[in-house]
C-alpha positions in Angstrom: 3.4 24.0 7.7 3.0 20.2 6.0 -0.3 18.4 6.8 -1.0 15.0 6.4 -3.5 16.1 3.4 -0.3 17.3 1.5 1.5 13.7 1.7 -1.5 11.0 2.0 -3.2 9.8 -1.1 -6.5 10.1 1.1 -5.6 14.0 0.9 -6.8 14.2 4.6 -5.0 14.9 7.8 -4.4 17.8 10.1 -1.0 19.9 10.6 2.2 18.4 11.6 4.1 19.9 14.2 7.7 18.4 13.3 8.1 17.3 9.6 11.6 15.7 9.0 12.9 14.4 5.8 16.4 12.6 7.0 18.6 11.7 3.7 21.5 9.5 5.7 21.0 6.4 7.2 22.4 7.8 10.5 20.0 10.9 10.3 17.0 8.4 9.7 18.2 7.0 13.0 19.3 9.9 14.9 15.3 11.1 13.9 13.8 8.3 15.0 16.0 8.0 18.5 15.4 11.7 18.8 11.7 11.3 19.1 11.2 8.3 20.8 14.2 10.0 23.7 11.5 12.7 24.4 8.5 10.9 24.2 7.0 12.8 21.4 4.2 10.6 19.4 6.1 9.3 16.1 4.8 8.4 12.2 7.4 7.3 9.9 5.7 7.9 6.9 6.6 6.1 3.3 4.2 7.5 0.1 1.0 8.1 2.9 -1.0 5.4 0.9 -2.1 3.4 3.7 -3.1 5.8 6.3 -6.0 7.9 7.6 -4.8 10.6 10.1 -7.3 12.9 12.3 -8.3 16.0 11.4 -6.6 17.4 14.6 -3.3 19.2 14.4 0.0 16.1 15.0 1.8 17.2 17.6 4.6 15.1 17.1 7.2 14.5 14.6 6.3 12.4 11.0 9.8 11.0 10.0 9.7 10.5 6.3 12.8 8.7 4.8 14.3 10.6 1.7 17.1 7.8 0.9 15.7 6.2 -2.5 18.7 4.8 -3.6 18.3 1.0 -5.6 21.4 -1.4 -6.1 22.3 -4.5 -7.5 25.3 -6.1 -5.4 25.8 -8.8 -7.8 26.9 -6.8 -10.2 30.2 -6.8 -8.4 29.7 -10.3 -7.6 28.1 -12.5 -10.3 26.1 -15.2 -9.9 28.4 -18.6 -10.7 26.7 -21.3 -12.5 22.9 -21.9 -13.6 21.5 -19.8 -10.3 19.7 -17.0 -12.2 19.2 -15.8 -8.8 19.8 -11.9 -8.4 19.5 -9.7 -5.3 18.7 -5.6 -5.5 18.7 -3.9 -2.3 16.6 -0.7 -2.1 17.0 1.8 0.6 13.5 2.3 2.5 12.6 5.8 1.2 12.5 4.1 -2.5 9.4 4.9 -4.3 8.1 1.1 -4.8 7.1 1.6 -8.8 10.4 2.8 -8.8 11.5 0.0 -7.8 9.4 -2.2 -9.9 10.3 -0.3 -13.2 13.7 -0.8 -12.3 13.9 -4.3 -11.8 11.7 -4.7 -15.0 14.0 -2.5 -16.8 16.8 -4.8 -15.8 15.2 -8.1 -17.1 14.3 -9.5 -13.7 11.3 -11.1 -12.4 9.7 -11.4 -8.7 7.6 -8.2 -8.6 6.5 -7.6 -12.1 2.7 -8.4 -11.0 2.9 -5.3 -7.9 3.3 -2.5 -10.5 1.6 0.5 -9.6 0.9 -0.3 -5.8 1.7 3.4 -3.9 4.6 3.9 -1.3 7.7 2.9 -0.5 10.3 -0.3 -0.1 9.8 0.3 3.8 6.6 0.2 3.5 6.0 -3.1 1.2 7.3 -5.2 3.8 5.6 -3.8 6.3 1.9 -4.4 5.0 3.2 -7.4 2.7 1.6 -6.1 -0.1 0.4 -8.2 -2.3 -1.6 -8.1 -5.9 -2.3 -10.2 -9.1 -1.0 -13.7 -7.8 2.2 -12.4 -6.1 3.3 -10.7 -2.9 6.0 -8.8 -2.1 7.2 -11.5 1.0 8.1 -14.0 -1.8 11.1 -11.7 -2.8 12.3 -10.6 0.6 15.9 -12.2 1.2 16.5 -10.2 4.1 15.5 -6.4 6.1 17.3 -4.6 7.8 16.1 -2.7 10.2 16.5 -0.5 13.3 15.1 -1.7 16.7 13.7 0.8 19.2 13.7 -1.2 22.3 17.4 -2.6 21.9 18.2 0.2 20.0 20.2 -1.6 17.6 20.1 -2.3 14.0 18.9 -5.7 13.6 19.0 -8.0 10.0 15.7 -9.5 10.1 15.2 -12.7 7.4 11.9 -13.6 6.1 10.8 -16.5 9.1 11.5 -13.4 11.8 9.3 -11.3 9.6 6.5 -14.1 9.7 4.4 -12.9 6.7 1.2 -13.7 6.0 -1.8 -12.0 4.3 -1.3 -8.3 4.7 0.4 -9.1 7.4 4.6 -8.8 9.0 6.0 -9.5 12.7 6.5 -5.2 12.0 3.0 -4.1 11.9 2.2 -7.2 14.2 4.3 -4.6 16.9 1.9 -1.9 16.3 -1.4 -4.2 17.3 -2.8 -5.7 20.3 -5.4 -7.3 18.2 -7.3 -6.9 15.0 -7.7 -3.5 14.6 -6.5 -2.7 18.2 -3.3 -0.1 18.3 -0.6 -1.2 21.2 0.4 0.8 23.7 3.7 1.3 22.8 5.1 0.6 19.2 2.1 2.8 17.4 1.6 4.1 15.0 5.3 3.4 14.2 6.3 -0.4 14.4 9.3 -1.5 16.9 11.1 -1.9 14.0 11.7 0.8 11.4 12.8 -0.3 8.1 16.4 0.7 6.9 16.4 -1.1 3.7 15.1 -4.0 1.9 17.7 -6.5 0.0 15.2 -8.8 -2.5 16.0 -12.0 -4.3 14.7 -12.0 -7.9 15.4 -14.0 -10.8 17.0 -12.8 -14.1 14.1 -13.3 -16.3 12.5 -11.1 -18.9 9.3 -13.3 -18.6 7.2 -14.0 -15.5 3.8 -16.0 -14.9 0.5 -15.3 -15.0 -0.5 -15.7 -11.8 -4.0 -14.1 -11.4 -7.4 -14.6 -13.9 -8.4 -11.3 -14.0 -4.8 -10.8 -15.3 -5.1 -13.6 -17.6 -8.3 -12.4 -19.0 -6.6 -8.7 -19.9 -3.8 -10.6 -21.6 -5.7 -12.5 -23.3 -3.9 -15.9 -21.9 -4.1 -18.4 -19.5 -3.1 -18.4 -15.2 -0.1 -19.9 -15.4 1.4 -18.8 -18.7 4.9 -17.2 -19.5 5.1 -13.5 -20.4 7.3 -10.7 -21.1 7.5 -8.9 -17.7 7.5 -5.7 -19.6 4.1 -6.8 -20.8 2.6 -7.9 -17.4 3.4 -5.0 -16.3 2.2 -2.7 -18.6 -1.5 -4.9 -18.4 -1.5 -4.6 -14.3 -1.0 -0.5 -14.8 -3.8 -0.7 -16.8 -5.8 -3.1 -14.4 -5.5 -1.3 -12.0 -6.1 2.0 -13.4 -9.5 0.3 -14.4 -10.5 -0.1 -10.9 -9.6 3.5 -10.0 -6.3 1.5 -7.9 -3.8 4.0 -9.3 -2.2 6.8 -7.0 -3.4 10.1 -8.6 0.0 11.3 -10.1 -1.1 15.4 -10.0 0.0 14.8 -6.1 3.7 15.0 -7.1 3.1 19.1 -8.5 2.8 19.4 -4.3 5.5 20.5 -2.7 5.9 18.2 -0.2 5.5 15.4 -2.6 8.0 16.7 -5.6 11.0 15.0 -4.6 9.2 11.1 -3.8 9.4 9.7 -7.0 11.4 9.8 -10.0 11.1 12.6 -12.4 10.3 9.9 -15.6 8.0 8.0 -13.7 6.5 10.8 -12.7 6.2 11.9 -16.3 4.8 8.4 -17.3 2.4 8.3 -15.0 0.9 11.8 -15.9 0.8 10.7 -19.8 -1.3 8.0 -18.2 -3.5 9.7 -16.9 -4.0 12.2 -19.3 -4.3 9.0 -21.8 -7.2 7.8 -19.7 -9.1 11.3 -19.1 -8.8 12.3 -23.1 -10.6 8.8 -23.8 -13.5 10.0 -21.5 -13.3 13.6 -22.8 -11.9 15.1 -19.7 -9.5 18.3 -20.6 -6.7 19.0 -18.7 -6.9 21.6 -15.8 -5.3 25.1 -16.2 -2.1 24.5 -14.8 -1.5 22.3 -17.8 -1.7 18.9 -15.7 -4.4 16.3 -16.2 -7.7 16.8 -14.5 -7.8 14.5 -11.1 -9.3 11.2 -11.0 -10.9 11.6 -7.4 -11.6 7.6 -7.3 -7.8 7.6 -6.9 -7.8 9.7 -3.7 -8.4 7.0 -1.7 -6.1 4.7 0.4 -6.6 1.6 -2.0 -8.4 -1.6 -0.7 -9.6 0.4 3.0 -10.4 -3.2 4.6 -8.9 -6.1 4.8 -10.5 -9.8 2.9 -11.8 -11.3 6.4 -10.9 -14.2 7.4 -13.8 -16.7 9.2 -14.1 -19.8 11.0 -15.1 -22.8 9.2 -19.0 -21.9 11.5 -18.9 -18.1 10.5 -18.2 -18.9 6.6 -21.2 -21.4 6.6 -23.4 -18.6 7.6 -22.5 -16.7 4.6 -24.9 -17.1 1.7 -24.4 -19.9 -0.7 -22.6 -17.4 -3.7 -20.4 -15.5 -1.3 -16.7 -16.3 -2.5 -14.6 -18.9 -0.3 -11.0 -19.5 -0.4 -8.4 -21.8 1.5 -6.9 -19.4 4.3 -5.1 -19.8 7.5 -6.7 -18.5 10.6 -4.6 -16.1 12.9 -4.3 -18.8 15.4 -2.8 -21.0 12.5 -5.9 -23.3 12.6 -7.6 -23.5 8.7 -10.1 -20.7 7.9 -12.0 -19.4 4.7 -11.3 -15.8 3.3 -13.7 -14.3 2.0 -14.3 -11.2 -0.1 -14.8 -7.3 1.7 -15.9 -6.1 -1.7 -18.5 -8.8 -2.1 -19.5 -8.5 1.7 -19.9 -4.6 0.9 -21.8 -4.4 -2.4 -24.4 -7.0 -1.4 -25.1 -4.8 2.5 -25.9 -2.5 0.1 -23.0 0.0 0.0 -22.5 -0.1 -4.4 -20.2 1.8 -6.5 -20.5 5.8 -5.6 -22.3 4.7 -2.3 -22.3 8.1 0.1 -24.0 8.6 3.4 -25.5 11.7 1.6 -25.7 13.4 -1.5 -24.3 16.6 -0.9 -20.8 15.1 1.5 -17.6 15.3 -0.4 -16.6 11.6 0.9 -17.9 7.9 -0.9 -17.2 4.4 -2.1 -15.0 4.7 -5.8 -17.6 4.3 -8.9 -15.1 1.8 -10.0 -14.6 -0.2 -6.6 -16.8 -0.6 -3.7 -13.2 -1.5 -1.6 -12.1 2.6 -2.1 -13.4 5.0 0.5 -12.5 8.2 -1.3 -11.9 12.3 -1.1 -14.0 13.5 -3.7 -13.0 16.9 -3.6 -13.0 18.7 0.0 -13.6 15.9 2.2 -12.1 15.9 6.0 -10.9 13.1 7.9 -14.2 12.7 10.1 -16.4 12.5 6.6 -14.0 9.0 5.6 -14.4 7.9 8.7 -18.2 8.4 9.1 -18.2 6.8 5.7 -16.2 3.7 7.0 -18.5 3.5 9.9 -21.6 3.3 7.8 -20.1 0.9 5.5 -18.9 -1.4 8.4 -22.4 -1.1 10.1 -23.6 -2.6 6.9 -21.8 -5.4 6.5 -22.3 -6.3 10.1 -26.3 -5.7 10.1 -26.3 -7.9 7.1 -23.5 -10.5 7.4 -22.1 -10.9 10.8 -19.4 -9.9 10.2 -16.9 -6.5 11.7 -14.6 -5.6 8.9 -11.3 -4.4 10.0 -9.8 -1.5 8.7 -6.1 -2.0 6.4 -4.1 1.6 6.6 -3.3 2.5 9.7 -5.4 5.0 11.6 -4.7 7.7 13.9 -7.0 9.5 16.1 -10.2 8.2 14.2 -12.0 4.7 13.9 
């Protein structure tokens, strides 16, 4: 029987009583109707990289869409003139490096600076994920979707998606508030995503959006690149900071069929790269040893957000940038990582020695699996780690993957 340890990156999660895997548009439908028709609790599911389930056995049905097919429509239909615009649609089961190598491999630029993010297309749009000066809402030409109150499909363009930071009109269905799961439309949004169409440019260099980016390349923000090369220096980023799915999880077999076989392969020469460099051999089955500051669910709370009054209580060095408050009135964002390390939570931070559940050694923003750990040790970890920051700062940070049965 498939748990949600065997298709989260957190590796956590008890048993699921209806696993379904549709590979047709109409069967994604059909699965999501089907549940919703007999009131069963529903989790469509993308790469399980921004979630933390309960230990307790799921009884209801996870819906995870096995459609991964990528397209370029202008290929039939050229772009006329000096509009280097060109549009890829990706179906919402697409693995989103996948889709990232693609486009890079095509010459186009939009998402080069998202490389290595887990999950899927669905997914992206979702969470509007975003890293290293771009996110993925600047690329979005339209999503379609399929509504489960009108039970229609629905095209949704990018001011009815209403981005903002880590943010979407779909995972706005799921929330009464910060934190706060709806009634209804959760942990699935109202809208479940059918497939993504993007608008990228044909390019084989992008900008430099980002410093820390522009300090590993050795240029300045705001310089052209090859895409090929940005690319290749986010990968490495990010494995730097531990922000790199652990690639072993493929081997599983729930997980064999979610990403593309040469990506796959890339990824695990990697990582093997990376673990012969730090004299780590490779386990018996022949695979690289894991990295266990990759189990994790990436960045596990969002960069608040304060009023103008609540930023100025802050201390002095705290980082402060321009950001727009949930009510649309001007706030300051401010740094989770920063809020964390200096409440005292460091790199490797654990409640106690001997539990199999702490902060990454490479980045206080990871709550990780070391090895073992259960859903109720993450979330007695995020607990501590949010006490923390609100003993010391004043301020509640609010988890970003979604969370079932715990927190």
């Amino acid at each position: 029987m498939t748990s949600f340890a065997d298709i989260t990156t957190m590796g956590v999660g008890g048993h699921i009583a209806h696993f379904v895997e549709p590979t047709t548009r109409v069967g994604l439908i059909e699965a999501v109707e089907d549940a919703d028709s007999k009131g069963l609790p529903l989790v469509v599911i993308g790469g399980g990289s921004n979630m933390l389930v309960s230990d307790d056995p799921f009884n209801g049905v996870v819906v995870r869409d096995a459609r991964c097919l990528i397209t370029v429509p202008d290929e039939a239909a050229p772009v006329e003139g000096g509009d280097r615009t060109v549009h890829v649609n990706a179906e919402a089961g697409a693995n989103w490096d996948d889709f990232v190598a693609f486009t890079v491999g095509l010459g186009l630029e939009g998402v080069e600076g998202l490389s290595g993010i887990p999950g899927t297309v669905g997914a992206s749009v979702v969470q509007n994920i975003g890293a290293y000066g771009q996110e993925v809402a600047t690329s979005v030409e339209s999503v379609e979707v399929w509504d489960r109150e009108t039970k229609t499909t629905r095209d949704l363009t990018p001011a009815d998606l209403q981005f903002g930071y880590r943010y979407s009109a779909l995972k706005a269905s799921m929330y009464a508030g910060p934190g706060k799961p709806a009634n209804r439309f959760f942990p699935t949004p109202r809208y479940v995503v059918l497939s993504v169409t993007f608008a990228l440019t044909h390019s084989a260099e992008g900008t430099v959006g980002y410093g820390q980016l522009a300090k590993a390349l050795g240029v300045e923000v705001g310089d052209r690149m090859a895409t090929t090369d940005i690319r290749k220096a986010v990968l490495a980023v990010r494995a730097a900071k531990g922000m790199l799915e652990d690639p072993t999880r493929y081997a599983l077999a729930d997980m064999a069929t979610a990403k593309r076989e040469a990506n796959i392969l890339a990824d695990l020469d990697r990582l093997a790269a990376l673990n012969n460099q730090a004299g780590i051999p490779a386990g018996s089955d022949g695979l690289p040893a894991p990295d266990y500051n990759r189990h994790s669910c990436g960045s596990f709370f969002m960069n608040p957000i304060l009023s103008a009054q609540q930023a100025a209580a802050l201390p002095e060095d705290a980082p402060r940038f321009d950001a727009t408050m949930p009510d649309g009135t001007p706030g300051v964002k401010t740094s989770a990582a920063w809020l964390i390390d200096h409440a005292g939570c460091h790199k490797g931070y654990k409640i106690s020695q001997d539990t199999p559940a702490g902060l990454s050694t490479q980045h206080t923003l990871a709550l990780t699996n070391r090895g073992g750990a259960s859903a109720a040790d993450i979330e007695a970890l995020a607990r501590a780690v949010q006490q923390a920051v609100r003993e010391a700062f004043g301020v509640t940070l609010v988890p970003e993957p979604v969370c079932i049965g715990v927190l």
